[in-house]
N, C-alpha and C positions, 0 to 999 in steps of 0.2 A: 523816555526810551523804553521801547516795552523787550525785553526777556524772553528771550525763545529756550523752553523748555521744554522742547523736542529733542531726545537723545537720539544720537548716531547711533546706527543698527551694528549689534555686534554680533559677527558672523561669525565670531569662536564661539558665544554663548547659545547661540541658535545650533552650530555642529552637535556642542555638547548635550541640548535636550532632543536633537533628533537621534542622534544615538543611542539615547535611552527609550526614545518612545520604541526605538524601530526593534531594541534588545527585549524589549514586552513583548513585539507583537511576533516576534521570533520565536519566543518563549513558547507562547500560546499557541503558535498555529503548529509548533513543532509534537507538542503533548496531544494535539488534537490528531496529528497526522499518525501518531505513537497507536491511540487507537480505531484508528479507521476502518472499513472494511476492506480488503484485496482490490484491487483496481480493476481485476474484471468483474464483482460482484458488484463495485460502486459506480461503475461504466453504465454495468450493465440495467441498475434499479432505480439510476439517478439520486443516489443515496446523497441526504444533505444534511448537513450540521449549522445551527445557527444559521439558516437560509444559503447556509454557501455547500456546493458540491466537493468533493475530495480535490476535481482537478484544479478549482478555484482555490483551496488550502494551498495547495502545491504549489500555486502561484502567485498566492501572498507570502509565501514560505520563501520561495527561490528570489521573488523579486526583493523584496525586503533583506535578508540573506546576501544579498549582492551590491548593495546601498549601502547594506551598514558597513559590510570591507570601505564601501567608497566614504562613507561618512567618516568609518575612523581614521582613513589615509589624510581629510582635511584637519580632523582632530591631530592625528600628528604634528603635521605642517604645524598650526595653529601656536603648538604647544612643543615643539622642537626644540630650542636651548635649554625648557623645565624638563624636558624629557630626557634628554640626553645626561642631565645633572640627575636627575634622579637614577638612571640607570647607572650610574659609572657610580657611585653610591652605594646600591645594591649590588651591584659587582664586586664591589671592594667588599662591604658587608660578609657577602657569600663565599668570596675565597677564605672568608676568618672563619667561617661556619658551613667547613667542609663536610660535615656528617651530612648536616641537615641536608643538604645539597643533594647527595647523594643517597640518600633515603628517599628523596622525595622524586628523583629521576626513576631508584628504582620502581619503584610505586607505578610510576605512571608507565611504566617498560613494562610492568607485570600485569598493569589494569590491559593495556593494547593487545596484549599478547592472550590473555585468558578472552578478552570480546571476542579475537578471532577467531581463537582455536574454538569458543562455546562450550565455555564451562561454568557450572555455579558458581557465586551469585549473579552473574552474568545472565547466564541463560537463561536464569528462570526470570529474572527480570523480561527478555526478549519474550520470552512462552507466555509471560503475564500479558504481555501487549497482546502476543495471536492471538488468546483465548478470548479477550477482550472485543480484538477484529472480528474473529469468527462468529462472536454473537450477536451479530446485529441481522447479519442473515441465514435463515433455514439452511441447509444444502441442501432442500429440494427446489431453491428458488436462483439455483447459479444456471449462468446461459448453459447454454447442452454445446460450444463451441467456445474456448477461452479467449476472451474480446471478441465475443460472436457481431458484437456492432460495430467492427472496423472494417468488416467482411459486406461487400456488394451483394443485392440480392440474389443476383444469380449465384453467386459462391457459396452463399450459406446454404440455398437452395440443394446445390447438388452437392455440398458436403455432408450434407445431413437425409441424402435423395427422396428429395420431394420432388414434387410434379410441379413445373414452374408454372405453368397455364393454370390450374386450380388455385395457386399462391396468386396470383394476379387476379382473379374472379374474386375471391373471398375478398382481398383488397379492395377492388374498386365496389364490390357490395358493401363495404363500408364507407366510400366516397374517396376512397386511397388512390389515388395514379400516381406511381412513380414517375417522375421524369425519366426515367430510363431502368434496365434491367443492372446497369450498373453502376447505381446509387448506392451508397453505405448505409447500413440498417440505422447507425446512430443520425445522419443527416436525415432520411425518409423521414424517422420519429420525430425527431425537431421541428421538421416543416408543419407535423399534424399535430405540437405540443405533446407527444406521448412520449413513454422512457421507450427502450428497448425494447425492455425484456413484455411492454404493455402490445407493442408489435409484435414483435416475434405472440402472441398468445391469438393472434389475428392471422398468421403466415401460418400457424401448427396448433392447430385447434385442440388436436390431439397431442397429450404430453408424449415429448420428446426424450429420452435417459439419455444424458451427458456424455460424449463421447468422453475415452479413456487417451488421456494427450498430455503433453507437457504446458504447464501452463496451466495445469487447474489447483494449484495449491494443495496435489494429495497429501504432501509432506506436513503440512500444519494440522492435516484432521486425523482426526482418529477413528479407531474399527467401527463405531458406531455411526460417527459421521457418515462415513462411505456407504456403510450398510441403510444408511436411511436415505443419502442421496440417490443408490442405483436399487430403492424397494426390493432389497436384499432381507429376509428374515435374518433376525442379528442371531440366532442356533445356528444357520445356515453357513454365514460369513465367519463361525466361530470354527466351526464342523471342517470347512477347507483349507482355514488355515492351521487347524490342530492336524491335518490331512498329510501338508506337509512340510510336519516336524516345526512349525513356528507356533510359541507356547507364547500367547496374546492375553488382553482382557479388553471389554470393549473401551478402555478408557486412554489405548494406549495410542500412541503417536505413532504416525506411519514412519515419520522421519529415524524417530527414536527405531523402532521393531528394521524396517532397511538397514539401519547401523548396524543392528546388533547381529542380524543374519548376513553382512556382505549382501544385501539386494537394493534396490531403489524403490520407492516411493511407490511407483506406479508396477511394477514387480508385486509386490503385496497386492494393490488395488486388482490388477488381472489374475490372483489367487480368488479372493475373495467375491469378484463378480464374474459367473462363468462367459465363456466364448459369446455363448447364444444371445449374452445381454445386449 
């Protein structure tokens, strides 16, 4: 009589190692996302890590992220009567050892509270991630329209007022036909394998200065950043704002200099670069 030593598949022990594969790849794609560049600079450049795009992170992030809530709801199930004994256990435990309890609530009251409000060690922790973001691209290499690739050709065109008919000539002299005038600049690129921002240098041959909008990240850069993205002399950009009464160095944050004067972000940034830019 022959022995069948094929074991029956066990689906608690299979939850339990997808839950950990899945709390790696959480892990991982979360520190990756920590520093990544701005989403309309990684839109816009086709910015990649390890072969994958930002949006591609985000969606091994969200999806995995969402699996593992479902993977541990089977771990529960799975593991329901040890769970519930271990729990009522530690209950009992922790009403005997009320400080601790209580120390370690406040803790986590005080950690929530300080992320919010954005204070050290917190914040510089967060300012470690932007600095980190920010350098992966120039500011002279950010679209001149924030998510300028979600924008149809004609929209970009007359937001940024170009001549559309010369935008169309230049294109099909490179072998470019849109299907249409209102195709998104990121679908157009796609079709012809190129990033965006590699079109858009085909649509605006001549450099473009970034319009002044919500939505470009002025708050993460600093006087010098801006000064180099709008070819501002950084005396110049120092000169208007020592002009009026804001006492800066090129090193400092817009976000930080807005707080500290009651202004916003982009307030500073239309000090610094005049009307005419």
């Amino acid at each position: 009589m022959k022995s069948n030593n094929k074991k029956k598949f066990q689906w608690r022990s299979f939850t339990t190692f997808y839950i950990v594969i899945s709390f790696l790849i959480i892990s991982l794609s979360g520190i990756i996302l920590y520093i990544t560049p701005p989403g309309r600079v990684a839109n816009w450049s086709e910015w990649k890590f390890v072969g994958l795009t930002k949006y591609q992170w985000q969606s091994v992030h969200t999806i995995f992220t969402f699996l593992f809530v479902v993977g541990a709801s089977f771990h529960i199930y799975f593991n329901w009567k040890v769970l519930i004994t271990y729990l009522r256990t530690k209950l009992h435990e922790g009403m005997q050892r009320k400080r601790e309890l209580m120390l370690s609530s406040t803790l986590a009251g005080l950690i929530l509270v300080f992320t919010i409000v954005d204070v050290p060690p917190f914040k510089t922790v967060m300012d470690f991630g932007e600095e980190i973001a920010n350098s992966w691209v120039s500011p002279k290499e950010e679209p001149p329209i924030p998510h300028a690739e979600l924008l149809t050709l004609v929209d970009l065109t007359t937001k940024l007022q170009l001549q559309l008919s010369p935008v169309l000539e230049r294109l099909h002299a490179r072998g470019i036909t849109p299907d249409s005038n209102t195709i998104q600049i990121r679908d157009l690129a796609d079709k012809y394998d190129m990033t965006a921002k590699e079109l858009f240098g085909i649509i605006s041959p001549i450099k473009t200065k970034p319009v002044i909008a919500d939505g470009m990240g002025f708050g993460r850069k600093t006087v010098s950043q801006i000064c180099e993205q709008y070819d501002i002399p950084l005396e110049d950009g120092m000169r208007r704002l020592k002009e009026k009464s804001i006492e800066a160095t090129l090193e400092d944050n817009l976000r930080d200099l807005a707080d500290k004067y009651r202004m916003t972000p982009i307030d500073i940034v239309k000090i610094i670069v005049p009307d005419e830019q």
